[in-house]
NUTI-90773 format. One record per residue: x negated, y negated, z negated of N, C-alpha, C in turn. Coordinates in steps of 0.02 Angstrom, whole numbers, padded with zeros to 5 digits, always signed. Example, Ala and Ser with C-alpha at 12.3 -4.5 7.8 and 13.67 -1.06 7.14 Angstrom:
<nodes>
-00660+00284-00390-00615+00225-00390-00660+00165-00390-00642+00112-00354-00684+00053-00357-00645-00002-00394
</nodes>
This chain:
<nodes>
+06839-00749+03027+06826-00698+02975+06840-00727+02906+06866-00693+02886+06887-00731+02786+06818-00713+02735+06841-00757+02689+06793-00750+02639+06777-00683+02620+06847-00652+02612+06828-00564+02572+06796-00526+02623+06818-00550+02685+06769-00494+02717+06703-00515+02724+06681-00552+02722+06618-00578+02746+06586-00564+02657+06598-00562+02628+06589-00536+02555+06572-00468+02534+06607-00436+02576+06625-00353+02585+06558-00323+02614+06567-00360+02684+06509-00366+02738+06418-00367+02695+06439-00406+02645+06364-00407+02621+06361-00349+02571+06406-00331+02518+06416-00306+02465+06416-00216+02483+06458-00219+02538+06446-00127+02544+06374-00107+02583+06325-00126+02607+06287-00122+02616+06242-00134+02548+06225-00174+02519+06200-00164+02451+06215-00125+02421+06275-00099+02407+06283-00050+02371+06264+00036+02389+06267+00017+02487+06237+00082+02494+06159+00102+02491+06140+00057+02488+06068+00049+02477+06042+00075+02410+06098+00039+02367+06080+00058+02276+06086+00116+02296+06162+00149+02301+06163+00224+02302+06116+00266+02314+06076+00253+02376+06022+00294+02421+05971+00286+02384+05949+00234+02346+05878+00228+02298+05913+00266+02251+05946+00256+02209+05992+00308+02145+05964+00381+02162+06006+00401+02207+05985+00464+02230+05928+00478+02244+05894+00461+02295+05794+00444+02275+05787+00473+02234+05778+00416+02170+05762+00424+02115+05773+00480+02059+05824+00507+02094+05875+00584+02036+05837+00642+02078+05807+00619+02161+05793+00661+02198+05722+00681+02149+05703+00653+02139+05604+00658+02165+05609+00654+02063+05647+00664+02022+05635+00684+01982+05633+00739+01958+05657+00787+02002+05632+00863+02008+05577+00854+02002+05541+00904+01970+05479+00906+01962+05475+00968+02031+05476+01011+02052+05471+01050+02107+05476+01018+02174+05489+00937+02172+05473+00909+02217+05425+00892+02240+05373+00868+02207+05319+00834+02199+05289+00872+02134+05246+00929+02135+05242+00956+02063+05171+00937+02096+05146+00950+02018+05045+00940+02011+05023+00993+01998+05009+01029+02072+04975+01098+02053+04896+01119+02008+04851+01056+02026+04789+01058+02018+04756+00996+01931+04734+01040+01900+04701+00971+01855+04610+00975+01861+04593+00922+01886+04512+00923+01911+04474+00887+01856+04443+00919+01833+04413+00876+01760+04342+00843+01809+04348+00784+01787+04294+00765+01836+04208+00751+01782+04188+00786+01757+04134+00794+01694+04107+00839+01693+04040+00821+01670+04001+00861+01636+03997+00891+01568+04020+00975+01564+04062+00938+01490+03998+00990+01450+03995+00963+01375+03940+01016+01330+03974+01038+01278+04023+01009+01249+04049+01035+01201+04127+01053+01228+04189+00997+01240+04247+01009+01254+04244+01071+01299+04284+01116+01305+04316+01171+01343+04337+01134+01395+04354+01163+01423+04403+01148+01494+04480+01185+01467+04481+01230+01431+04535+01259+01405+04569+01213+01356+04531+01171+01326+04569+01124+01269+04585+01065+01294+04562+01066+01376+04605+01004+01419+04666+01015+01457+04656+01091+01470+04712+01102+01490+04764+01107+01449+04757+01144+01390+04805+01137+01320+04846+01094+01318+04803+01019+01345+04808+00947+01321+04871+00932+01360+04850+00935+01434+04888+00915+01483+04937+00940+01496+04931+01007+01517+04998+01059+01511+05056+01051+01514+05072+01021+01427+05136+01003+01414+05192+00946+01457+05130+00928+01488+05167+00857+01536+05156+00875+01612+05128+00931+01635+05124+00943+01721+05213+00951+01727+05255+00960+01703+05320+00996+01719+05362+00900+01741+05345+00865+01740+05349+00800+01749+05342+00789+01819+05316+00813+01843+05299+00807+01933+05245+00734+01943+05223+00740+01985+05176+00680+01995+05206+00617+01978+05264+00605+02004+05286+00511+01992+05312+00514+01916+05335+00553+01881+05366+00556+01839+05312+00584+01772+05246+00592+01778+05199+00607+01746+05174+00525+01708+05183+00538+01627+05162+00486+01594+05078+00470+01566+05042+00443+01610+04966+00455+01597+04955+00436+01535+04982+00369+01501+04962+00366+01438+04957+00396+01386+05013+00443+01397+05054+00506+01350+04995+00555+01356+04941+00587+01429+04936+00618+01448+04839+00609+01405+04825+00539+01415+04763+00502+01401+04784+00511+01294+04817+00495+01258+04834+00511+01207+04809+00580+01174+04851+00640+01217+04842+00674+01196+04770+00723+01180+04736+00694+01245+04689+00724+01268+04648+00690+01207+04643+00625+01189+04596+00577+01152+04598+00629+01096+04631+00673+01076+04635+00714+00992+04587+00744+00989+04564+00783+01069+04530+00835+01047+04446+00801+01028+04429+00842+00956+04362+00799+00921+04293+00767+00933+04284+00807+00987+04232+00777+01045+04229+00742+01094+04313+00744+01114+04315+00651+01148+04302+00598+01143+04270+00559+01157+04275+00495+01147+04312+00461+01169+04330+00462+01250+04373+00393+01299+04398+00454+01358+04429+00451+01388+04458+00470+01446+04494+00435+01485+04487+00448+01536+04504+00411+01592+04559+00487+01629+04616+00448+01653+04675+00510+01686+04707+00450+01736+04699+00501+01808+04743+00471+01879+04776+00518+01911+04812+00512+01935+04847+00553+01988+04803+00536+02066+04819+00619+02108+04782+00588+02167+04827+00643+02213+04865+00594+02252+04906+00622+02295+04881+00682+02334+04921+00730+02363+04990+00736+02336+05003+00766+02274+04953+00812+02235+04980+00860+02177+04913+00849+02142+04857+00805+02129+04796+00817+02073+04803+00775+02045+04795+00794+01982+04789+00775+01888+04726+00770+01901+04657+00711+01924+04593+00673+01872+04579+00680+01805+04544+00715+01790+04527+00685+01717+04440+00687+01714+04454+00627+01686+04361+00608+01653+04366+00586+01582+04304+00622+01568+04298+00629+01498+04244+00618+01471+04221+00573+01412+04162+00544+01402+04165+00576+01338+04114+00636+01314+04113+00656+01237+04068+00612+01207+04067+00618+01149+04047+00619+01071+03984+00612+01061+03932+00555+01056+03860+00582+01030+03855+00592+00952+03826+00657+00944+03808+00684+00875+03750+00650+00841+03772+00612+00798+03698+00572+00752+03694+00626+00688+03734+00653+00651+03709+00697+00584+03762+00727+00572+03766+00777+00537+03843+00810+00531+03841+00773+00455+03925+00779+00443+03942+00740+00388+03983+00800+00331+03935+00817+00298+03956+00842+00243+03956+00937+00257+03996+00960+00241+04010+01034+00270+04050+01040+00337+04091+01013+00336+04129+01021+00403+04118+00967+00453+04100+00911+00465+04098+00856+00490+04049+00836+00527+04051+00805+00582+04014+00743+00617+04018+00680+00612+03952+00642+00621+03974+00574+00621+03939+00545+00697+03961+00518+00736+03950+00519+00800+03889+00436+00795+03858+00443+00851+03817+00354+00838+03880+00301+00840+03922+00298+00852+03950+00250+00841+03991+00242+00739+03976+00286+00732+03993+00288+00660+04049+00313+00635+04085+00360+00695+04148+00364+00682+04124+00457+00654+04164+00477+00601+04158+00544+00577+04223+00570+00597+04225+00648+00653+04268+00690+00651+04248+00766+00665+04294+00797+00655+04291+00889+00620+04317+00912+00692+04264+00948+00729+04243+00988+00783+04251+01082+00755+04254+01102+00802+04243+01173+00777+04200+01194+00753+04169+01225+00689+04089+01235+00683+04045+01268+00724+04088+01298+00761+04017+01332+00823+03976+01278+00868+04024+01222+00867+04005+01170+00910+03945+01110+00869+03942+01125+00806+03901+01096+00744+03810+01081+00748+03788+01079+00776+03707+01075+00783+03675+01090+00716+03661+01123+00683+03608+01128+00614+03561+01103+00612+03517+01073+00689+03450+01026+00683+03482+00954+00634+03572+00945+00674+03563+00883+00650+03533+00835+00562+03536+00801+00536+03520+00776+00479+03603+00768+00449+03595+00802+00376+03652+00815+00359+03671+00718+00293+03732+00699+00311+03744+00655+00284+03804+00663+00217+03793+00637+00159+03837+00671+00102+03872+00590+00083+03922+00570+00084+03933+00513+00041+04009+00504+00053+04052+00454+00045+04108+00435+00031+04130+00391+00114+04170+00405+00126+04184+00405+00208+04199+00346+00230+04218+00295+00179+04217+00212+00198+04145+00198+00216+04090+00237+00187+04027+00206+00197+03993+00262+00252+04015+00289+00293+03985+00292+00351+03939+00274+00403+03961+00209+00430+03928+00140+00472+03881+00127+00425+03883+00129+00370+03805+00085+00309+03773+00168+00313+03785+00214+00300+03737+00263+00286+03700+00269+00374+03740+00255+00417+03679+00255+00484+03650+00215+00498+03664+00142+00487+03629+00102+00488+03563+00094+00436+03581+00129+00373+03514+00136+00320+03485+00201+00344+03488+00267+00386+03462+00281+00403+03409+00293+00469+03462+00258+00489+03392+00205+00565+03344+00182+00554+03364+00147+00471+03323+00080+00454+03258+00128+00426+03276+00189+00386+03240+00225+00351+03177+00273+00391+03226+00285+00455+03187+00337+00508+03101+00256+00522+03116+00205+00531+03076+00157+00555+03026+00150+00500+03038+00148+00436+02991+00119+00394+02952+00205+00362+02976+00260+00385+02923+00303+00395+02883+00343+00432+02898+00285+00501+02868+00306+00558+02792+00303+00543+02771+00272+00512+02682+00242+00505+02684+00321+00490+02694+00355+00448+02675+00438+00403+02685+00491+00448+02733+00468+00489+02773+00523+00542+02796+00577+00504+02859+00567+00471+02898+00600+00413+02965+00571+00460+03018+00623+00440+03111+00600+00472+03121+00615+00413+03191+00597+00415+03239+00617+00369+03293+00676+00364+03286+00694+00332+03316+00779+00331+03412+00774+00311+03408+00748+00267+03470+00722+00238+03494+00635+00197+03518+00602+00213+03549+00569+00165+03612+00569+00124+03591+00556+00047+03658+00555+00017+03668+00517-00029+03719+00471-00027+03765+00404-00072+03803+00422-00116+03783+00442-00173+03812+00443-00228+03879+00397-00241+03967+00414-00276+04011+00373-00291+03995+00325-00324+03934+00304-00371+03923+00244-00404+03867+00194-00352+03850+00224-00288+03804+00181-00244+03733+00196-00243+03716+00266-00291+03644+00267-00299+03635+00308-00205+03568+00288-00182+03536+00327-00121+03480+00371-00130+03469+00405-00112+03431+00488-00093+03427+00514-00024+03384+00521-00011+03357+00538+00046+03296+00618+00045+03334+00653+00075+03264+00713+00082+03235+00708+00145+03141+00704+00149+03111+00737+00197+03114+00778+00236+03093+00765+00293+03058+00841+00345+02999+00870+00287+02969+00852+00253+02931+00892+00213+02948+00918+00143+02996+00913+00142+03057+00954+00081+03041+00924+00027+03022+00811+00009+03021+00786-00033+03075+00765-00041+03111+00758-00113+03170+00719-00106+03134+00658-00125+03160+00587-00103+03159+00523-00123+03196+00504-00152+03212+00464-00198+03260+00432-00245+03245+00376-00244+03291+00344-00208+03303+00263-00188+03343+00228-00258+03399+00240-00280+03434+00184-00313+03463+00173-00275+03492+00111-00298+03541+00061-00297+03531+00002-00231+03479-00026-00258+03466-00101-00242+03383-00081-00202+03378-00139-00157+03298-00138-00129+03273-00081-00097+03312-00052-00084+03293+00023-00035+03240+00016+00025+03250-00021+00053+03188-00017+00099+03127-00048+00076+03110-00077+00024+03056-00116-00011+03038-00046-00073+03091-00008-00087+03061+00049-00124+03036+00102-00084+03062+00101-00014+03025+00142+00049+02960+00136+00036+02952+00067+00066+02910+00029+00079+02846+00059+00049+02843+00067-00035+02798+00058-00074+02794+00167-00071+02839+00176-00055+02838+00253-00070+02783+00259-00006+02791+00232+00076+02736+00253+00115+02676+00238+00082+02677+00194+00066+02589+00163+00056+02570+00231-00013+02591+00224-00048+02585+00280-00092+02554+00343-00073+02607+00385-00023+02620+00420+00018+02512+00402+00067+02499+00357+00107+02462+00366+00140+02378+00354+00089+02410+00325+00022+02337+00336+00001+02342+00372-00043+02387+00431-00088+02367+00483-00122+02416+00537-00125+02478+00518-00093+02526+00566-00119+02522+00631-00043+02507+00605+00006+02500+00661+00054+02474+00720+00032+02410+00714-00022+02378+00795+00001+02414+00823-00077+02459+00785-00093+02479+00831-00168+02561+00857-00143+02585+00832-00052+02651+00854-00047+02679+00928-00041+02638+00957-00038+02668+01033-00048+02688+01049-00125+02677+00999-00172+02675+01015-00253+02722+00982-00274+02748+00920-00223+02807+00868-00266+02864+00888-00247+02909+00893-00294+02972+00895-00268+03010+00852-00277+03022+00798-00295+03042+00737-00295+02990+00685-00320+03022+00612-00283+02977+00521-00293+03038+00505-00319+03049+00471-00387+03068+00425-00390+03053+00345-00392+03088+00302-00366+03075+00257-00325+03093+00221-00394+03137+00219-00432+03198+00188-00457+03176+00138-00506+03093+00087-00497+03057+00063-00566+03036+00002-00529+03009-00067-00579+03011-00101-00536+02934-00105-00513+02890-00076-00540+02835-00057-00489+02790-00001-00535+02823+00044-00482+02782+00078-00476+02852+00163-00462+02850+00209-00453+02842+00271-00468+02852+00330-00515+02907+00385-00515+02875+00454-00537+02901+00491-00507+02849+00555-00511+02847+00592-00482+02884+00681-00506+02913+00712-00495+02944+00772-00508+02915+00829-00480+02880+00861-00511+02844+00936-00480+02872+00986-00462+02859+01020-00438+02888+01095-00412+02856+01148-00446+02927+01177-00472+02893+01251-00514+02830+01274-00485+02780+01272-00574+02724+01332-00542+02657+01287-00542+02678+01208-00548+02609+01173-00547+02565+01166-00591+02506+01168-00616+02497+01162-00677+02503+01096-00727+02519+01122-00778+02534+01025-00832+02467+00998-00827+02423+01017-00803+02374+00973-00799+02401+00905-00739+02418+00917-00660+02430+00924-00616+02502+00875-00648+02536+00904-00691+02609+00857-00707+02576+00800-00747+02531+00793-00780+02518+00737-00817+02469+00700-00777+02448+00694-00721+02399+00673-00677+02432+00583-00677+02392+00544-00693+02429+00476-00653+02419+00437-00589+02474+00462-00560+02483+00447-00488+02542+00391-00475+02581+00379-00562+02616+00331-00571+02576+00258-00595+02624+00199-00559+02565+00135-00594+02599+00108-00661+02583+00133-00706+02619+00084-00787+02704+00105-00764+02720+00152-00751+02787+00151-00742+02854+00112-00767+02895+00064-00751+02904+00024-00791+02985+00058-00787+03035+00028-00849+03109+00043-00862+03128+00046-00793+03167+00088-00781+03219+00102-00709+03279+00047-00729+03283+00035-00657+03339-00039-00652+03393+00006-00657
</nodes>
């Protein structure tokens, strides 16, 4: 036998092989070959639709199962605002998996917004909006610091059993905080939880039975206090000292 044939011998067989995978491959990229009739959301869901997953996916069932790009598929799905993570598999012969881990709601952020416990803020539909939550006002780099100062804040007025209704961070850094009992607090700048601090004790030895009358504490002195009344009290009642020697605001 000669070289070329024994060459031949190996070579047209390889090549019919390529051919037959080639074709395969042109075969089963029909999507009507292998199409994905079914998408099974595998969740418990409270906010996402099932309609805004299908939205999601949709565009890529025409792909057929082998030819279906999950990452593409996991992407798209990640947009919608109450996602957090998803997980997407194929499961022979024709089901689209999807699991879906939403969003925990810590406070809505601003008028349109959430900010989730992990600190991340995004814009949900407003029907989907909770109004119990505690509304947060400030500048969107400082997110992660406004939940972490209000964790810190929910703790140091646990002794009173008072929450926090709202926080808000002023563009120059000043903090404010309103009550469940419709006081505003005025933190400042600097020392916020040490101006807490002094607002409970306050709070548990004289300011409780005058809280239906205050409408704002300011915190903002270096010891001591004032206080802001609510229309209607008498000036007797506004000149009362419940402040200690009030000293210059920092």
């Amino acid at each position: 036998m000669s070289k070329w044939v024994r060459v031949g011998s190996i070579i047209l067989p390889l090549a019919l092989i390529v051919a037959g995978l080639s074709a395969l491959v042109i075969w089963s990229r029909e999507p009507d070959r292998f199409p994905l009739r079914k998408v099974e959301v595998r969740s418990v869901l409270k906010y996402v639709r099932e309609d805004e997953i299908e939205a999601a996916v949709s565009p890529f069932l025409a792909k057929g199962f082998f030819w279906l790009n999950v990452r593409s598929v996991q992407a798209n799905l990640q947009q919608i605002p109450w996602v957090q993570s998803v997980g997407v598999r194929r499961v022979w012969p024709d089901r689209l998996q999807v699991l879906v881990q939403e969003r925990t709601a810590q406070a809505r952020w601003g008028d349109k917004g959430v900010l989730s416990t992990e600190g991340v803020i995004f814009y949900p539909a407003p029907d989907t909006i909770s109004d119990k939550l505690p509304r947060f006002d400030g500048p969107n780099g400082y997110a992660k610091e406004m939940l972490e100062n209000y964790l810190t804040f929910l703790e140091v007025l646990g002794p009173i059993g008072l929450t926090v209704q709202s926080v808000g961070l002023s563009p120059n850094g000043s903090w404010q905080i309103m009550l469940d009992n419709d006081v505003a607090v005025i933190l400042g700048k600097t020392a916020l939880v040490e101006r807490l601090a002094r607002f409970v004790l306050a709070y548990q030895s004289r300011l409780q039975t005058e809280k239906e009358h205050i409408a704002y504490v300011d915190l903002r002195y270096t010891n001591g206090f004032a206080i802001g009344w609510k229309k209607g009290v008498q000036n007797e009642k506004k000149r009362e000292e419940l402040t200690h020697h009030v000293q210059e605001a920092r």
